[in-house]
Structures are given as C-alpha cells and as structure tokens.
C-alpha positions in Angstrom: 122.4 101.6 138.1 120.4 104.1 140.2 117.6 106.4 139.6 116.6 110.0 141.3 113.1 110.2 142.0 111.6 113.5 142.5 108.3 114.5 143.2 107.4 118.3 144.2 103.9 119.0 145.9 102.3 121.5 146.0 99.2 123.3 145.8 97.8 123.9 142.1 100.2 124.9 139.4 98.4 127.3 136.9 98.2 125.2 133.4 99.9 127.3 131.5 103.0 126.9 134.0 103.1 123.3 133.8 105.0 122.4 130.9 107.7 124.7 130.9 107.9 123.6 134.6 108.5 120.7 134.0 111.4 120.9 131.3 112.8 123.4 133.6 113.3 121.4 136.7 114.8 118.4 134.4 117.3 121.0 132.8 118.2 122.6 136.3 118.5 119.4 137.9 120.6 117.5 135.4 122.7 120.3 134.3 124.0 120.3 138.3 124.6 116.3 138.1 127.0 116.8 135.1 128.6 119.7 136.2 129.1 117.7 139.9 131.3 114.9 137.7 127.9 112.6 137.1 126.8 111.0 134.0 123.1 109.6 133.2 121.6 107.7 131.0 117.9 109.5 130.8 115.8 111.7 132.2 112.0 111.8 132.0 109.7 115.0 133.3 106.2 115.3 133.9 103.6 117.6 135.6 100.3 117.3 136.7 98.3 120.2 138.2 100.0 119.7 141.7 103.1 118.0 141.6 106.4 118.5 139.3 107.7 114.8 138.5 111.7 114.0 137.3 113.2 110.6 137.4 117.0 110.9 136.2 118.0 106.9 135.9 121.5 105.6 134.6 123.5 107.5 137.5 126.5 106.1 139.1 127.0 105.9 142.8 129.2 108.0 143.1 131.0 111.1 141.2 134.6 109.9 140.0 138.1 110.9 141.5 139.5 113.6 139.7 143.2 114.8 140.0 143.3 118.7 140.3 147.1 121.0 140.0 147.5 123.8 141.4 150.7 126.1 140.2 152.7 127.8 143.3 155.2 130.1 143.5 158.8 130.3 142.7 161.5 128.0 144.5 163.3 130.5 146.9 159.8 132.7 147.5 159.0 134.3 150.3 157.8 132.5 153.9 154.0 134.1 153.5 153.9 133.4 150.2 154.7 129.5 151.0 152.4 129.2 153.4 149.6 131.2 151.5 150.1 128.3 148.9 150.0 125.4 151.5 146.8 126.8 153.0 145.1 127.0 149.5 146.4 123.5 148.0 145.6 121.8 151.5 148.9 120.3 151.9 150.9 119.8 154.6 154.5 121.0 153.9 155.9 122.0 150.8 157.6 118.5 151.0 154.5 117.3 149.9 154.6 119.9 146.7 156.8 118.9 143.4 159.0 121.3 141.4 158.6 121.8 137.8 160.4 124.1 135.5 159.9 126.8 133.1 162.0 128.1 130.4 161.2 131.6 131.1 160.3 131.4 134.7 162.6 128.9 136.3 161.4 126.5 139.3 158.0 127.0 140.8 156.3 124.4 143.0 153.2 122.6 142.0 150.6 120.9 144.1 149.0 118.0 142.9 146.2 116.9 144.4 143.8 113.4 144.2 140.0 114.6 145.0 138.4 111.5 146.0 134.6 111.5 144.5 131.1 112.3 146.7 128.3 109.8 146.9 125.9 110.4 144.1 122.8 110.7 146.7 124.8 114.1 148.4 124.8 115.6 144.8 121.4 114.9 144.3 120.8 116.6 147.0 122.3 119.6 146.6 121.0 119.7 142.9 117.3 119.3 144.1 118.1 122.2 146.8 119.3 124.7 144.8 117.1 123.9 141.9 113.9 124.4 144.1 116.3 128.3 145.1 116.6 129.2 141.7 113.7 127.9 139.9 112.4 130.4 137.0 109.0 130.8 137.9 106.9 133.9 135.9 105.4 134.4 139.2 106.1 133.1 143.1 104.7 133.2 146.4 105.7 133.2 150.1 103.2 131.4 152.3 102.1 130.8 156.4 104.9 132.8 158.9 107.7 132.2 156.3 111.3 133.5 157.6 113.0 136.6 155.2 114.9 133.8 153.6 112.6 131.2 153.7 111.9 130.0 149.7 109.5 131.2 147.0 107.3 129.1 144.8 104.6 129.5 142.3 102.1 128.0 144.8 102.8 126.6 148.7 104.8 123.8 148.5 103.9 121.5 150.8 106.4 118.4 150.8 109.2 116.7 148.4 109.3 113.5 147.6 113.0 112.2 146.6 114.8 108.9 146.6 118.0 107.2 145.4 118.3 103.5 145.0 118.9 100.5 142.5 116.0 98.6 141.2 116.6 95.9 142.9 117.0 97.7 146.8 115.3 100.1 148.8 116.2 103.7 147.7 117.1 105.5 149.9 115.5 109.5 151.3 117.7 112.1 149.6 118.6 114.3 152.4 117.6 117.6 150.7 117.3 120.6 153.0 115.0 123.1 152.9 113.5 125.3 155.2 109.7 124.8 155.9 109.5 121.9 153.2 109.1 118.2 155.1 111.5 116.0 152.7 110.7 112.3 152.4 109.1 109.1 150.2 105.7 109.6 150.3 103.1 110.9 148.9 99.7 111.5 148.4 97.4 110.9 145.2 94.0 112.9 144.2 93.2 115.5 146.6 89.4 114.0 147.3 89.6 110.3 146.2 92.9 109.3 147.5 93.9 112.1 150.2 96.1 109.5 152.1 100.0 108.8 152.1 101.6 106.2 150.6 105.1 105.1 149.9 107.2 105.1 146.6 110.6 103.5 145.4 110.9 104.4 142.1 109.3 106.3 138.9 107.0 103.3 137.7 105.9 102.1 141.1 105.0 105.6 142.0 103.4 105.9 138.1 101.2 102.5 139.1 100.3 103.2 142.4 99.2 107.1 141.3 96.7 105.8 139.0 95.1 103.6 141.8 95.1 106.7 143.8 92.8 108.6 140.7 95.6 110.4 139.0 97.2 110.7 136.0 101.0 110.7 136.1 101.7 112.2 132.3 100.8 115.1 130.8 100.5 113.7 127.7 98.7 110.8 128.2 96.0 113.2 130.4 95.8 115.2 126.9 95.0 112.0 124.7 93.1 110.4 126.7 91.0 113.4 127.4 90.5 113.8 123.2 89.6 109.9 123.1 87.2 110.0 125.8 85.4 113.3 124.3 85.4 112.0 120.7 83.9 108.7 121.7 81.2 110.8 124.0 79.7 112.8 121.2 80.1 110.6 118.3 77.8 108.4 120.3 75.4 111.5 120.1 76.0 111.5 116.3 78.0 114.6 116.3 81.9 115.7 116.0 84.2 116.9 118.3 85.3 120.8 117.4 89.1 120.1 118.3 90.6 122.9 120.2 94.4 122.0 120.5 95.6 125.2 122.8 92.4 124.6 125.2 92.9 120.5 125.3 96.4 121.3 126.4 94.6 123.6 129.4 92.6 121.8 130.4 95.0 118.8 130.4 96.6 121.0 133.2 93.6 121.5 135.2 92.9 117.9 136.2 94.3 114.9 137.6 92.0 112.4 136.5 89.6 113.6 133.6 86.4 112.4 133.4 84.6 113.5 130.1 81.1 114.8 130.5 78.1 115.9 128.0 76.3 119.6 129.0 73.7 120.9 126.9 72.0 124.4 126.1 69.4 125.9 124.4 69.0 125.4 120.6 67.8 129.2 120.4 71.7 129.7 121.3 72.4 128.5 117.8 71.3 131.4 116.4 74.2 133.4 117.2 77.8 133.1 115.1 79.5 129.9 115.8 82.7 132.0 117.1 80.7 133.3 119.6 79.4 130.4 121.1 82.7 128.8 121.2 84.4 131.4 122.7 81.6 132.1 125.5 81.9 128.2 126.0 85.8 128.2 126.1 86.6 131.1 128.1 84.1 130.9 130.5 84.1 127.3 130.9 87.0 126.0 129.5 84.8 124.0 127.6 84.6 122.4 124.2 81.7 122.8 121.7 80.9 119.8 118.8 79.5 120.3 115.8 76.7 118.4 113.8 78.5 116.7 110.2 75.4 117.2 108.3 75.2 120.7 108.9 78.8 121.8 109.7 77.1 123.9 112.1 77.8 123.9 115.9 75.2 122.1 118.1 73.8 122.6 121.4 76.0 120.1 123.5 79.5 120.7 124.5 82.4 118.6 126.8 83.0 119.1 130.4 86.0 118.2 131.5 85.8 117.2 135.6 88.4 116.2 137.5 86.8 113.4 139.8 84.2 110.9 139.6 81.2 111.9 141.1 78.7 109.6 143.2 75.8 111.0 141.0 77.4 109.9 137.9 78.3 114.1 137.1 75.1 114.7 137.0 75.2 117.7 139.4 78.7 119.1 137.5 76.7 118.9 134.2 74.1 121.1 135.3 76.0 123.7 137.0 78.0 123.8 133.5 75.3 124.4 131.9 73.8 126.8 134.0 77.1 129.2 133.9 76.6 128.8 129.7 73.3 129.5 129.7 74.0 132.4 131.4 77.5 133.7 129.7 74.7 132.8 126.3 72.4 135.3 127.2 74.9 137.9 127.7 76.2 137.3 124.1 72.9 137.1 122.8 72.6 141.0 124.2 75.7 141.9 123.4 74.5 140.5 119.4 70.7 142.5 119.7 71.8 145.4 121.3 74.7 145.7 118.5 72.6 144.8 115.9 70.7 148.0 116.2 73.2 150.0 114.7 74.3 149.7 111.2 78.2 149.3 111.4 78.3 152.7 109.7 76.8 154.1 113.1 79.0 151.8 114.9 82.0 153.6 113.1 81.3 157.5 114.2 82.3 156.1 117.9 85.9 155.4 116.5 86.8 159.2 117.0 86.9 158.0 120.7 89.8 155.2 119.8 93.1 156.1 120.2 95.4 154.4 118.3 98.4 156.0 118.8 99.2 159.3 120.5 101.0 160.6 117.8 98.7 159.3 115.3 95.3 160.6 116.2 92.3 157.9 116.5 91.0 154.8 114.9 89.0 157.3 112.8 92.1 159.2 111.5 93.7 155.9 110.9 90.6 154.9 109.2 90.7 158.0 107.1 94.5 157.3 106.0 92.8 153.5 104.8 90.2 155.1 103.0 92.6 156.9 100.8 95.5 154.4 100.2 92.8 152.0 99.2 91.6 154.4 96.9 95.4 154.4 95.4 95.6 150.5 95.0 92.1 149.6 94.2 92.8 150.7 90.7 95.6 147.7 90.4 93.4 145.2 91.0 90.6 146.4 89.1 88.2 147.8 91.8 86.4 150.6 92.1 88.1 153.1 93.8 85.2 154.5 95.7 83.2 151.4 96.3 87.2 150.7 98.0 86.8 153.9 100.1 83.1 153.0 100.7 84.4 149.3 102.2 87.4 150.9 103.8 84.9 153.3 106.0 83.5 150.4 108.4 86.2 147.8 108.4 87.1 148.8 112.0 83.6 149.6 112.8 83.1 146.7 114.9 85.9 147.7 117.5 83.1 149.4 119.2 80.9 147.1 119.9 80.1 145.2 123.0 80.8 141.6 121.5 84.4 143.2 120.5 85.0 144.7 123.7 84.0 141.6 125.4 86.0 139.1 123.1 88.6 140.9 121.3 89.6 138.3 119.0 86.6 138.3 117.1 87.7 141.5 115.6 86.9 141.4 111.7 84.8 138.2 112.7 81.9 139.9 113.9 82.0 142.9 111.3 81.2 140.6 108.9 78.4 138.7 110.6 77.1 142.6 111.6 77.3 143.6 107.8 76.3 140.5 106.6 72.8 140.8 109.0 72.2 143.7 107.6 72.7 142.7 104.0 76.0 143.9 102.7 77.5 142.6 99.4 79.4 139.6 100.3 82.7 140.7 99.0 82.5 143.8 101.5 81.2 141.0 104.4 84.7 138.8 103.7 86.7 141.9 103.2 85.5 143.5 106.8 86.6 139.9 108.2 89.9 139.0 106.3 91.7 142.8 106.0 93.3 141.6 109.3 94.7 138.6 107.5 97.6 137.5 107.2 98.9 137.8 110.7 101.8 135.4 111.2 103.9 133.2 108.4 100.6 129.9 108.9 97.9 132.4 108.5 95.9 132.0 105.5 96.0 134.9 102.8 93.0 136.9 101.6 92.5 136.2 97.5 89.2 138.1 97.0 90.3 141.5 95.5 88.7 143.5 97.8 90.2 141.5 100.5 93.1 142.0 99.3 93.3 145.8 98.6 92.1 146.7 102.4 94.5 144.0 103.5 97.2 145.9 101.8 96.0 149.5 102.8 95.6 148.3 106.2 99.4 147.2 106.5 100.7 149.8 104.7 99.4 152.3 106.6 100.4 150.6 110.2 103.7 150.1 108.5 104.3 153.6 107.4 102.4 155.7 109.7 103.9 154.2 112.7 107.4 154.1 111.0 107.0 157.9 110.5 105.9 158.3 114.6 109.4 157.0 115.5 108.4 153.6 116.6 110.9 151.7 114.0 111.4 148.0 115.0 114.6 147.5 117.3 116.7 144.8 117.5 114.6 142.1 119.0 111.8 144.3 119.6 108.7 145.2 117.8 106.4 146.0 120.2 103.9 147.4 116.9 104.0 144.4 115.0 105.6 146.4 112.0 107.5 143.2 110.8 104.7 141.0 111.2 103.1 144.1 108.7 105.6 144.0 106.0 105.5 140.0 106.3 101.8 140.8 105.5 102.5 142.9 102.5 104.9 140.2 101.4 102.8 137.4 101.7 99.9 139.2 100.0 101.4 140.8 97.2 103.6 137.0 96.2 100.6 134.6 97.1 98.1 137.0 94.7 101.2 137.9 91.9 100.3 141.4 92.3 102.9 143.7 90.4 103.6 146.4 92.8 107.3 147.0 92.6 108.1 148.9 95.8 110.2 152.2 94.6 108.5 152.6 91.7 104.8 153.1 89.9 101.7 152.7 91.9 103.1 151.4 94.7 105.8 153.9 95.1 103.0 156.2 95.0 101.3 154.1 97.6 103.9 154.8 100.0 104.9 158.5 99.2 100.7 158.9 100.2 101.0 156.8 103.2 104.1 159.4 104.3 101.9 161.9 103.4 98.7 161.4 104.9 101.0 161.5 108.2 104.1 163.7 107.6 102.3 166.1 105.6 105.3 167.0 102.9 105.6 165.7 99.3 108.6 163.5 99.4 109.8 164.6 95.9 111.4 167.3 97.3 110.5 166.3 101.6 114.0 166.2 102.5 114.8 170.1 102.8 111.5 170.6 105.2 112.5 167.7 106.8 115.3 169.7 108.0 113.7 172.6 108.7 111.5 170.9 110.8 114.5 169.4 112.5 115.8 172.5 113.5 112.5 174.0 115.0 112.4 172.9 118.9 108.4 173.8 118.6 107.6 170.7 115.9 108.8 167.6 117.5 108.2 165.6 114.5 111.4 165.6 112.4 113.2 163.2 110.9 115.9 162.8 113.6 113.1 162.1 115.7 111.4 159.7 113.7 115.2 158.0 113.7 114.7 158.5 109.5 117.8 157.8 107.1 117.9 161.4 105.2 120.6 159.6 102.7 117.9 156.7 101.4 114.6 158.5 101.9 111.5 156.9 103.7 110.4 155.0 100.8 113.5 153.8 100.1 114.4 153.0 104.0 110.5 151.3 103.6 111.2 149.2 100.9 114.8 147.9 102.2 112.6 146.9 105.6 110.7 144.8 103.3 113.6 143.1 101.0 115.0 142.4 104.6 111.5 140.7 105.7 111.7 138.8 101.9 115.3 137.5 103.5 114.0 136.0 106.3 110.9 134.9 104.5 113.1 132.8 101.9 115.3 131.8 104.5 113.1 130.3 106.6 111.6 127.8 102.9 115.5 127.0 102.5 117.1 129.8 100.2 120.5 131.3 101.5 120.3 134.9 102.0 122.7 136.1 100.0 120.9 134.2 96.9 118.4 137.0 98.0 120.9 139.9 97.7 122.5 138.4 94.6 119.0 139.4 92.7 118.1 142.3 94.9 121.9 143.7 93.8 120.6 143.6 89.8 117.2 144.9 90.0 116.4 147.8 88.1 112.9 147.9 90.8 111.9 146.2 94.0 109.1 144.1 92.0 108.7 141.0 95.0 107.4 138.9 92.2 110.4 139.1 90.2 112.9 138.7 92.8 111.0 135.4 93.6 110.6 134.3 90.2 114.5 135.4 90.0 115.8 133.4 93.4 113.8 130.3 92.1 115.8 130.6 89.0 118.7 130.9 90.4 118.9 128.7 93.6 117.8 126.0 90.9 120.2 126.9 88.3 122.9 126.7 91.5 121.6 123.3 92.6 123.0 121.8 89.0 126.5 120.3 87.9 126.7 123.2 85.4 125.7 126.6 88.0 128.5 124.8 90.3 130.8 124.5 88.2 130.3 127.8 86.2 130.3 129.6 89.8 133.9 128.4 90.2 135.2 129.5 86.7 133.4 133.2 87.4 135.0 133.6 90.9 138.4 132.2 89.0 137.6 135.2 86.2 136.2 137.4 89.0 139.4 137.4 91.1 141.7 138.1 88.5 139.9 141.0 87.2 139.5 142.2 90.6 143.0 142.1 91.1 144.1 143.1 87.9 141.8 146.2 87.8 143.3 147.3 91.5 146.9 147.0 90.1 146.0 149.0 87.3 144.2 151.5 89.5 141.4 151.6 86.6 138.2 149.6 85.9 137.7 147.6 82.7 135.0 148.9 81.3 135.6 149.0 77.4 134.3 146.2 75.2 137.0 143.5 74.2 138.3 143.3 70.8 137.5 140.1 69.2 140.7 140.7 66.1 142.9 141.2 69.0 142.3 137.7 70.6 144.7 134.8 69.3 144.2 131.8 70.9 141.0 129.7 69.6 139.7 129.4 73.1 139.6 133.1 74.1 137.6 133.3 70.3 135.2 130.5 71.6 134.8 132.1 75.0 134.3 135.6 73.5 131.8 134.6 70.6 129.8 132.2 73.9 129.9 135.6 75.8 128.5 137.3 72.9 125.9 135.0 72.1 124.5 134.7 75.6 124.4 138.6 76.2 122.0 138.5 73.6 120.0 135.6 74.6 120.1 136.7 78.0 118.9 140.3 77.7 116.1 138.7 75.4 115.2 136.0 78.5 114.7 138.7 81.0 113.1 141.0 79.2 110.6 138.3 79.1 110.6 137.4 82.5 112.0 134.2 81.8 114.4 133.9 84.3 115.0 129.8 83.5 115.6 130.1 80.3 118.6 133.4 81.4 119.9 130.7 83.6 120.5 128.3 80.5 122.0 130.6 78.6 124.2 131.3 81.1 124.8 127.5 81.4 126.4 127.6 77.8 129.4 129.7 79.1 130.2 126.8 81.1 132.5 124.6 78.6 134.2 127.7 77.4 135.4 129.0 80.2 136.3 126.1 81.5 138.5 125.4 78.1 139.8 129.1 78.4 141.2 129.4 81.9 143.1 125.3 80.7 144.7 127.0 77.6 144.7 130.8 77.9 147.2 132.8 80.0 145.3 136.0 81.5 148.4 138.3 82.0 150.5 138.0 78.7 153.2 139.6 78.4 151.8 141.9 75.9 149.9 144.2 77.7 147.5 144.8 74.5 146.4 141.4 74.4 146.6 141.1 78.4 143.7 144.5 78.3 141.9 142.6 75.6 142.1 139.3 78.6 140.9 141.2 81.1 138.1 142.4 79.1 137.2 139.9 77.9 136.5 138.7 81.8 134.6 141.9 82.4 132.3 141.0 79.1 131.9 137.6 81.2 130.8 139.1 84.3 128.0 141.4 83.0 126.4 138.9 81.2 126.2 136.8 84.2 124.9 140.3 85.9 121.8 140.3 83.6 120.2 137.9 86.3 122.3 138.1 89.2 125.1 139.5 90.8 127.4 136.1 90.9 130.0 137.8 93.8 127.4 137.9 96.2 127.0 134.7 96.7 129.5 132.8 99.4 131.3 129.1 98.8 
C-alpha cells in the first residue's frame, strides 16, 4: 500500500522545540487523513535540528465512496424553495429526488447522493498544506519580502520534501501549495559535509542515504548513540560519565551527526562545589562533566558534543571549549572568593532589599515569620528552640550572593557549602541546603530534624502568609506554588511520622501563629475584626479580600486545602478518594498519620472477601434505616433492646454488634486500625444470617423500632473507623 513521505527544511529548530514538533505534525497530519475518509496503518515522526520527518505508510489510494442524504422540503412547496434544494443537493430536477414520508410531517423529498472518493495523493496534499497554516509553534517567524499572508514558521523554511507511491514504483511529488516554499523530492543532508541535493522515494531510502550525507535521521538514536560514544570516551580515561538526562536530550537536538570529544581544564577548578562546575560547564557549554570512581568527585575533563567531523581530528573545537570554560571558571571562582568574604549572617542583612511579595514585605520579613514558627515546632521534634531560630536566620542568606544571582538553582546548595567553609555545625550546613526540599511528589524528603523543622516552617509560612495576601490557588492555577507547599507539609510530616494533627495541639498553634505573624489578630476570637476590617475602605486587607471562608475559619479552610492535597496524594499511589473522605468523615483531628494508617486499614480490609461482602450487608442495613428514619421523620438514636428481640438471629447479630463496639473502641484507641477492621470482619456472618431470616419492618411497630435500632447500633460500630456510606460501589 502507499506511504506519505514528508520532510520539512528549514533552518535550525531550537531543541527544546523538536520533539513536541515532531508529535505535532504526525497528529495534525493524520488526524486530516482520517477525517478525509483515509485509513493507515502507522505513522512514524522524527526531528533533527533542521528538518521535521513523518512517513504515514498503510494508506489506500484513494478515499472510499460514501453515499450522503440530504432531507428537502415538503411535496407541494414552494418554486424557490425547490429550487433552493436542487442547487444545494446538486441535482438536476426534482425527478432525480425520492419521496419519503413522515407520520407527523407527511411527504418531503430526499436527495440521495453517491460521492465518488478523491485520490489519496490530493488529500495528502491538502493535509500537509494546512498543517504547515496551522502548526502550533510557541514562537514563529516571517522571513525575506514575505506577502501579508505569506506563512509563519519557527525558523525560514526553505523547501518540502513530499512523496506518495508504493514500494515497488516511483512515488510520486505531492502537489502541496504554498506560497514561497519550493515543494519537491529532494533534499539535502548535513549543511557542511553533504550540502548537495539528492533524491528520495521513501522513508528508509531517505533514512540510508541521510546517513551517507553525515546525518542522523532519529532523535533517539542521536540521543544513545551520543551517551555510548561519551561513556566509552572517558571510561578509556578511567573515569565516569556524570549522566545528565535533560541536557543529553539538548544537545541531541543541536546536532545532526554527533561526534563525542574530550576538553579539559584546570585541576585548581576542582576546588570549587561540584554543582558549580557542572552548571558553569552545562549552561555555558552545553557540556557534560565525568567524575573520577575512586573519589566520587568531579574531574577536570568534560564531553563536547560537535556536530561535524573536523579535518584536525576536533582538535581546534576542543580548545575553544575549553577556553570558554576556563573562562566561565574563573568567573565562578570570583563569584566563590568574593562571597566567601562574608559570613552568610552578613550576607543575610542584604535580604531587607528582597521583595518577596508586595503585600508581604521582604525576604527579611519572611525570614523573620520562619524564625518564629520554627521556634513553635522545634519543640516537637526535640530541638532547641533558639538554636531553630539561630538556623532559621541565614537559611535564605545565600539569595544574595553573586553565585545565586548568577545560577539560581543552586539556592540552598551554596548556603551550605558557604556555612560549611566557614565551619557551621553540619546539621545547620544540611538544613540551609535541604529546607527547600521537597519540591515535587520524586523529590527526596529531609529526615534530619533540623531539616525537617525549617522545611516545615518554610512551607507553612509560604502556605499561610500568601493564603492570607489573597493569592489562594485557582482552578488550574497556582502561580505561588501553594499546592506544591502543602504537598510538602504532607510528604514531610508522613515520611518522618511526625504527630502534628492540623486543627489541633502544636500544630494548630503553628498555623494560628503563621496567621498571626501576617494578619495581626488572634484567631480565637479573629472573626469579628475580621469584619471590622472588612468594612473600613482604608485597610484593604480583610477577609473578603483575602477571598477567606468566615464560616470554617483560616485554620480550618488551611487544613481542608491539605486533606484535599492528601486526596490527590493517595490517589495518585492507587487509593480511591472517597476511601480518603470515608476516614477524614470520623476523625475526631486532622492527625495525617492517622488518616494514612486509617486508609491502609481500610483499603485493605476492602480488598478482602469479608470487607466486600460486609459493605453490601451495611448498604442493605444502611438503606433501610435511611428510609425508615425519613418515613418516620425522626432519627434512631436510642440503644436497642436486647429482651425485645425474638428471633435467634437478631440476638446473634445484636450480641456481634455488641461485642465488636467494644473491641473496636479498644483497637483505635490503640491506633490499631487492622485489628478495628477484624473486628469489624466478625459482623460479617451475622448480618448476613440476619437480613436471610429477619423481617426489618414487623408488623409490630415495637419490635420494628427495636429492628431499626438495632441497624443504627450496626452502623456506629462500623463508624468507629470509617464512615462506610462514603464510599461508592
């Protein structure tokens, strides 16, 4: 069957463009050859740093006939509206219309029409057109005396290269049209070893003949073969690649045929922090560094990546790599001296001159806020509140510095190779570095306790200051990161079991300060100035602002933003959310480390025979009560009377209720949420032998109340660990 071939040349595509290119012009093109009445069989895309590849194979020759109906009007309308019909069904005469009938509407005419199909290669055409129109580019040029009209792309694009054809004939040019852009089946292969045209048929011929003409056709194989060629280039050197996955895919999309080189640079270099030199190397250069395995440490040579083969064998690339990192090194290494000469307590007194949010005040406010929520936890983990405070002071020192301001990333990183210069305690050095941590859902969590107290004063206070400015996530957008900061809370309090519970104790406390330190009212009794403040046109911070729930309160608005974050969390490792609210509904506090050690419970006790089963004999109990209690207009509340029961199963069923209450209430009390769940487990034969024997609704409506309470009795026990109506199926 035929393939489309497609080739679109043009000058370079920036690398971070190239993929996404690439899957776009295979979606935009084969989405138009379906919707034109063609099938395929598969589609491949690649991109190389000037040219967009698809090849689209399996396609038939042409689209297929389809039979179209258009309904007319009425037998007996009007002249105009006859002819109006005729003109827009293509026919002839009305002759040439049938007559079909409805009930309702009596006879109308219908044309029916055969649309013969279109040769494939016209489709194609029109496909590769208006992809090229509508093509999603972040960014896109004009170029040369282009006409208003004339087409936009990321960089000039200087011919296409499309055929159609079977394997077995010449394919033919698809006649694509558009303005400016020569359309043919040629090409040309790397821009200084091969600059000369040559012909292709099809994807692999076009594949073979590209890497004769120095280029690599596929992105992927670019990538690998640019790893192989750089592992097997330093381990000859007796050293390790440091793998870079983000920068191997760059430079993958800078280079057409990669030719793996070895720079080199001074050894005094390797004084400085091994993030340093990497990123110097990297950003600069788009370079990788290797490491020496004995050491662990980085060493002085580092992978070029060219993109030809040079007649001196790279030996003049090499050195004008490694005169660009010798340089960018000696900036570093005066960015390190010069902010070496201040202690990072110095460095800190600059943060006055931060903003960090308008509303907010400075880095050092926000720094002062740190200071005094870490003061608040440090007790729970058994640190000294003032050595917390003391450790709080510089964490954000390093913002200032030039080696920050010049690589932002190394935030945290260079405060603690700073304090650690000037010889701080190595739990303050980690702290400085790993406060920031986590940052997404894969980052690694801080377990050091000092780590782990400015970790959590940090996001509590860019949770709750900035919640209190008004800048509440929306929808989609969270342009504070205050999701990613109660993710953090989350992941710090569960990964280090710290018992925090969020609306009560020390960490209620925690947050009331955090409201505090911004909003300037005790919350106890905030809601009334809240109000006030409302009211006054001249303070344009109240609570209507601040889009603040008056009903819940900010710590209780706070801690339901977390419990949501905790349902995506547990969504996301496999629990259904509303196995999350089932717990959350019971929960005398918002205690993360019980709710977890609850949902595992439960999702387990779920997973078994026995929770499935059980499940359907409470929703059985559940309904009826539900709908008993609404016909009597009253809830059952009142304890069921075990005398008053008659049949032996409602006995068994209320003695199992009785017994499991007890062993229940005992299980949680000791947090062992397992052991609640087999207890509950027990109920499961008797209420499967009471709903088989026992009649809810007697006729005597004493023993019917004594029924229905005994239900009630059944569903409170199984409330002890979990509210069983929550949860869906």
């Amino acid at each position: 069957m035929p393939e489309l071939f497609v080739e679109l040349l043009s000058e370079e595509i920036p690398a971070r463009m190239q993929r996404r290119a690439a899957e776009d012009l295979q979606r935009l093109v084969t989405n138009a050859l379906v919707d034109a009445g063609l099938t395929y069989e598969g589609a491949y895309a690649t991109a190389t740093p000037r040219r967009l590849v698809l090849a689209v194979t399996g396609l038939p020759a042409q689209s297929a006939d389809k039979r179209e109906e258009r309904k007319g009007p009425r037998v007996g309308a009007p002249q105009k509206a006859l002819d109006g019909f005729l003109r827009a069904a293509g026919l002839a005469s009305i002759d040439e219309a049938t007559i079909e009938s409805d009930p309702k509407k009596g006879d109308f005419y219908v044309a029916k029409t055969l649309v013969p199909g279109r040769p494939a290669i016209a489709i194609c055409a029109e496909a590769i057109a208006d992809a090229v129109k509508k093509f999603p580019w972040p960014v896109t040029m004009r170029w040369g005396e282009a006409e208003p009209g004339a087409i936009r792309w990321v960089r000039p694009l200087t011919s296409i290269l499309a055929t159609f054809g079977t394997e077995n004939e010449d394919p033919d040019i698809v006649p694509v049209e558009l303005p400016g852009v020569p359309v043919g089946d040629t090409t040309v292969g790397h821009r200084f070893h091969a600059p000369d045209r040559f012909r292709v048929r099809r994807l692999e011929d076009y594949k073979a003949n590209l890497e004769k003409a120095f280029v690599v056709v596929d992105q992927d194989r670019r990538r690998d073969q640019i790893l192989h060629d750089a592992k097997d280039a330093v381990f000859a050197l007796g050293l390790e690649l440091v793998e870079d996955d983000a920068l191997l895919t760059e430079v993958a999309g800078l280079v057409e045929w990669p030719v793996v080189l070895v720079g080199r640079f001074e050894e005094a270099a390797l004084a400085l922090p091994d993030e340093v030199i990497r990123l110097t190397i990297r950003e600069n250069q788009k370079c990788s560094v290797t490491r020496d395995p004995a050491t662990g440490r980085l060493a002085n040579a580092f992978i070029i990546t060219s993109n030809l083969v040079a007649d001196d064998g790279g030996t003049a690339i090499i050195a004008g790599n490694e005169r660009v990192v010798r340089a960018r090194l000696a900036d570093a290494r005066f960015f390190w001296d010069e902010d070496m000469k201040k202690r990072l307590a110095v460095h800190a007194e600059k943060l006055a001159t931060v903003t960090f949010h308008e509303k907010l005040g400075t880095q050092a406010d926000r720094v002062e806020r740190i200071k005094a929520l870490a003061m608040e936890i440090a007790p729970v983990l058994g640190i000294d509140p003032h050595y917390a405070a003391d450790a709080a002071a510089v964490i954000k020192a390093d913002l200032v510095t030039g080696m920050v301001g010049e690589f932002p990333e190394l935030q945290g990183y260079m405060g603690r190779h700073y304090a650690a210069a000037h010889g701080a305690p190595e739990d303050l050095c980690a702290a400085i570095e790993e406060h920031y941590q986590p940052q997404g859902p894969n980052d690694a969590v801080p377990t050091a306790r000092l780590s782990v107290v400015l970790a959590l004063a940090d996001k509590v206070d860019q949770l709750v200051s900035l919640w209190a400015a008004g800048e509440k996530p929306t929808g989609s957008g969270d342009a504070f990161g205050l999701r990613r900061a109660a993710l953090g809370i989350i992941r710090l309090v569960l990964d280090n079991q710290i018992r925090l519970p969020l609306d009560d104790g020390a960490f209620k406390g925690v947050l009331n300060d955090a409201w505090k330190l911004w909003g300037g009212s005790d919350l106890d009794n905030a809601w009334q100035a809240i109000a006030a403040r409302d009211n006054d046109p001249a303070t344009p911070r109240g609570a209507s602002e601040r889009g603040i729930d008056k009903a819940r309160g900010p710590v209780g608005e706070l801690a339901d933003f977390i419990v949501d974050r905790l349902i995506v969390q547990q969504r996301d490792a496999g629990v259904a959310a509303d196995t999350v609210r089932a717990v959350r509904s019971v929960a005398t506090t918002v205690d993360l480390v019980d709710l977890v050690n609850r949902i595992a419970a439960l999702s387990d006790f779920l997973a078994t025979d026995d929770g499935a089963n059980l499940m359907a004999g409470y929703r059985r109990a559940t309904n009826i009560l539900k709908a008993e209690e609404k016909k009597d207009g009253v809830a059952e509340t009142a304890a069921p009377d075990r005398a008053a029961l008659v049949e032996p199963q409602e006995i068994a069923l209320f003695d199992a209720v009785a017994e499991a209450r007890t062993a229940v209430a005992a299980k949680v009390a000791a947090e062992d949420y397992a052991g609640a769940m087999s207890a509950i487990a027990a109920l499961r034969a008797p209420v499967d032998a009471f709903f088989e024997a026992v009649l809810v609704n007697a006729d005597d409506p004493t023993l019917r109340a004594n029924r229905l309470r005994l239900l009630a009795a059944l569903r409170d026990t199984t409330r002890e660990v979990a509210d069983f109506s929550a949860i869906s199926g």
